[in-house]
N, C-alpha and C positions, 0 to 999 in steps of 0.2 A: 330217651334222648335221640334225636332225629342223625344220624349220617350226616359227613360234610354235604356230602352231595344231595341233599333235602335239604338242607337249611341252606340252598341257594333256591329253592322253589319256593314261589308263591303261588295263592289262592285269588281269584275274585271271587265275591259273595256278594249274589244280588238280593236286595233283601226287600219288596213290594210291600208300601206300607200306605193302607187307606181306613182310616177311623178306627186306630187299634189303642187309644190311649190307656187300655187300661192294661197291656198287655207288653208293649213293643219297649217299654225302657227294660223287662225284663230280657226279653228277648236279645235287645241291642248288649246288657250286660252282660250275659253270658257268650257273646260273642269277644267283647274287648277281654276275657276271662281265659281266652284259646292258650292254651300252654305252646302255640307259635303265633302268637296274634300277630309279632311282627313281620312276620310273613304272609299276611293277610291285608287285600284291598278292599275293602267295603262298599258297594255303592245301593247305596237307598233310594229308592223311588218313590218320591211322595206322591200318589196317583190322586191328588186333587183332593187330602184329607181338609177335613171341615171341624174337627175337634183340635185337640193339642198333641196328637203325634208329631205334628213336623215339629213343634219348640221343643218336643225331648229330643227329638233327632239330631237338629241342631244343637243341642246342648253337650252329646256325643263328637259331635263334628266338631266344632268348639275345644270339643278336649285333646282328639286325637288326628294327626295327618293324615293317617290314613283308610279316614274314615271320610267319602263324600256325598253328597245331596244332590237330587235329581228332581226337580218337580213338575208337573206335567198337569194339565185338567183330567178329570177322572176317566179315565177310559177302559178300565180296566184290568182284572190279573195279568193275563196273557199281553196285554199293552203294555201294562210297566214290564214284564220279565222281559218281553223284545227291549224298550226304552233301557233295561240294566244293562243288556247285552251289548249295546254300542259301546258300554262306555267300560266293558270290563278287556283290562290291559295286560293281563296274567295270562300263562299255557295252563291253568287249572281253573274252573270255574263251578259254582255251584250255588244252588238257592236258596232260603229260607223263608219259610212263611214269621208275617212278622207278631202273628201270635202264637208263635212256636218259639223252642229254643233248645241249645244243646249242650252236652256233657264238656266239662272245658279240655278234655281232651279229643272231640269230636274229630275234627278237621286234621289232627298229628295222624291221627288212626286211619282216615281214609285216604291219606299223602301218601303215608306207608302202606299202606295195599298197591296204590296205582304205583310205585315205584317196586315192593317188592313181586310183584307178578306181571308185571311193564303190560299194565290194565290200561287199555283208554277210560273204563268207567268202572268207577269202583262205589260201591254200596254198604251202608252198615245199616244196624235194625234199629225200631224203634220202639217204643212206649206210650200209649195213651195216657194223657196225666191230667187226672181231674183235678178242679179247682180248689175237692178237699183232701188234696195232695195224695190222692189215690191214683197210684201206678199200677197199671194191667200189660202184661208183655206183647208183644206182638204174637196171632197165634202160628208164626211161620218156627221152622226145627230156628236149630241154634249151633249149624255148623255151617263151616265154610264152600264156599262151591266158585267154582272156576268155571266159563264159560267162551268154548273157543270159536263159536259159529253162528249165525243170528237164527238158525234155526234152532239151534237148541238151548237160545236165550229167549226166542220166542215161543217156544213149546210153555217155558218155565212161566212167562209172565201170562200167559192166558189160559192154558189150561190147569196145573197143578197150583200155580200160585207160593212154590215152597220156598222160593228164594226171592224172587226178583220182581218188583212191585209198579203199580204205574206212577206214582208220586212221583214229581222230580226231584224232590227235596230225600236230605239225607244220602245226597246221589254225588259222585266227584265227578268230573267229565274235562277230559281233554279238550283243549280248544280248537282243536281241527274237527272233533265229532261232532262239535255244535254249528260248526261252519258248513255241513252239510246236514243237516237239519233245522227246523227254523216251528216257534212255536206260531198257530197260524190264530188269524190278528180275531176271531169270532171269540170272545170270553163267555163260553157255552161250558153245560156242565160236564166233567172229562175230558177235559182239554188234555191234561195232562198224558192221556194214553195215548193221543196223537202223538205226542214230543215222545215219550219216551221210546215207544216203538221204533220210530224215525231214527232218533238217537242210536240205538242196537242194534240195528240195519248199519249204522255207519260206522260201528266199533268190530274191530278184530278179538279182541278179550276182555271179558269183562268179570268181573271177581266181587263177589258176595262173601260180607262176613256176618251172618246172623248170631252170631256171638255176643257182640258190640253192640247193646242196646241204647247207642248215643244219641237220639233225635226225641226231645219231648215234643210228641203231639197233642195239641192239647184240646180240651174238649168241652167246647162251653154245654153246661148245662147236660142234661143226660142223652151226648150227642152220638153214643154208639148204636143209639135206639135208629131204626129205618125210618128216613125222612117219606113223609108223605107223599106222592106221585105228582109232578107237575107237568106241564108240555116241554119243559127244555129236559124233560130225562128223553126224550127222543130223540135227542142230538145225538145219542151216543149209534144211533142206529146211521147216520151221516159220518160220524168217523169212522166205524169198522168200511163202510164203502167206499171210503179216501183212503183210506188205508191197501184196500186190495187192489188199488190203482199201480199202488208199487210194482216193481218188477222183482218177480216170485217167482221163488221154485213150485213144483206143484205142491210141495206138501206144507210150504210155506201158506201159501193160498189155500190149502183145507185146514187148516189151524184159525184162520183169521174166520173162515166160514164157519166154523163151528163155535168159536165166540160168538157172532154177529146171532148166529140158533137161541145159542145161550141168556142172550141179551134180551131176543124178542120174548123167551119165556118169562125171562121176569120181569119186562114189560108188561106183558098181557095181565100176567097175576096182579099187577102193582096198581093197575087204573081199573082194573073189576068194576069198582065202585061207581067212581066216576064217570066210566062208558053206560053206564044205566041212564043215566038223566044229560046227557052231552053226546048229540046224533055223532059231529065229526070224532070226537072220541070212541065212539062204538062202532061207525066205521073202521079206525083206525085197528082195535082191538080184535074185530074181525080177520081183517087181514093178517095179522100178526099171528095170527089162531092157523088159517089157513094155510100160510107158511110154513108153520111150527109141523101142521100133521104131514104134510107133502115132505120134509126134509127126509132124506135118503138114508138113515142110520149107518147104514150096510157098507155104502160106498167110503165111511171115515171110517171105519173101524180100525185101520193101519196106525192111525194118528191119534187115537182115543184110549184113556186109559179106564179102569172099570167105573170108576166114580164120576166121571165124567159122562162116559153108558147109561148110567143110573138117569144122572141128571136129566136127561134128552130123553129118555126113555118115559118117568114120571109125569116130563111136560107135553109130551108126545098125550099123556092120559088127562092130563088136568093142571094148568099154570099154578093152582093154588095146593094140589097135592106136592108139588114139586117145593112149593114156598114153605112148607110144613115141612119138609123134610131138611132144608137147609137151614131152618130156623135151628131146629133141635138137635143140627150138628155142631152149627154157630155159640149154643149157649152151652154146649160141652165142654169145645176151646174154653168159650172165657173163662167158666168155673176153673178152669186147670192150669189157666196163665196168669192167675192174676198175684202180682208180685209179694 
């Protein structure tokens, strides 16, 4: 039971809904299901769907006041979560993907973190959940962690990965922190690492509870397997460089350099193939190689921890030695998390 002084706060929940019909009346249900729903503002983005999402939408809105509709031609993720943000009227805001859904005490749980640690950005874990209602944990620990510095919320979200994740979703945020960050309008793959970094740049405290495994993620078909290499996984080499545009301490900026290292390596591993028979691909992959052996080890080592070492070091020898070894870290996790 929430404090007087919580159950005068509310939520906005922007919720990006494009061709989800077989998924979103779930979704939208577990939402009206919030053990403070009444303290919750909805707004849905119908981004130009072309099935029967908007008539379940509607048939939600319909039921409830405080649930509204936004519809727009299809432009996009990152379009509709801008398009929710105008219209969300709340000091606490936060998103949903609309074939996702959450615990009905989700939203109580990440109220009460950002009020009891006065977090601008508060976080809970998640759950992969497949279709044949097979739940796998998240592979991050499962304790809480407090973060007073964006350097040492940046450290978490790109090197260790133990707490703090680039998803926006499952994420609570103060509405002055999103007022000085802005998701940018390109729906490229990893958008969200832009936002959220930006976001942590603009939060004084931010509070992780990996305890609280409230956000189903869900996973069509056997979606934890590695998606095959396209040309928009190169975008992400575009965001670490917009990113280090920021104004950064130095150790901020060798943190951000040594993802953007990280990235190229499993880049170059990941289009192998592909750069065989595609000249501008094999150019690409080249250069990517070139960078990778030149990067300096020596000069990050203040900011690097040994597994991290590892990583740079492997790829430093071979992108696909490097892929072989994260593989058979990765399928250790799952064996060990799964619920």
């Amino acid at each position: 039971m929430l404090n007087k002084t919580l159950q005068n706060l509310k939520i906005s929940i922007v919720i990006p809904v494009y061709n989800v019909e077989n998924y979103v009346e779930r979704c939208l249900q577990s939402v009206v299901n919030q053990t403070i729903f009444s303290q919750l503002d909805i707004v849905i983005v119908n981004d130009g769907s072309t099935d029967d999402s908007l008539a379940i939408c509607q048939s939600f809105a319909a039921q409830y006041d405080n649930i509204k509709i936004i519809s727009q031609e299809n432009s996009g993720l990152a379009a509709a979560r801008i398009t929710g943000l105008d219209y969300c009227q709340e000091d606490y805001i936060t998103f949903i993907d609309s074939d996702d859904f959450i615990e009905d005490d989700c939203m109580e749980i990440l109220l009460d973190l950002i009020s009891n640690y006065n977090a601008d950005i508060a976080q809970i874990n998640y759950y992969a959940y497949f279709e044949d209602n097979q739940k796998v944990k998240s592979t991050s620990n499962t304790s809480l962690k407090v973060f007073n510095s964006f350097e040492e919320s940046l450290y978490d979200v790109l090197i260790p990965e133990n707490y703090l994740r680039y998803a926006v979703w499952g994420t609570l945020y103060r509405k002055p922190v999103l007022e000085q960050t802005y998701f940018r309008a390109k729906d490229h793959i990893n958008e969200d690492i832009f936002f959220k970094i930006k976001a942590l740049n603009a939060a004084k405290t931010v509070v992780v509870d990996n305890s609280a495994h409230k956000y189903a993620y869900v996973q069509r078909g056997n979606s934890l397997m590695r998606s095959p290499f396209s040309e928009k996984k190169l975008h992400i080499l575009e965001i670490y460089q917009d990113l280090l545009a920021m104004d950064l301490t130095a150790r901020e900026r060798q943190l951000i350099e040594v993802k953007l290292i990280l990235s190229k390596i499993e880049l170059a591993e990941q289009m192998t193939d592909k750069a065989r028979n595609n000249q501008y691909l094999a150019k690409v992959r080249q250069q990517l190689i070139t960078d990778i052996k030149s990067f300096n080890v020596s000069a990050y080592k203040a900011v690097l921890d040994r597994r991290t070492l590892t990583k740079i070091y492997l790829g430093k020898i071979s992108p696909s030695l490097y892929r072989k070894a994260v593989k058979l870290y990765l399928t250790i996790k799952y064996k060990f998390n799964k619920l």
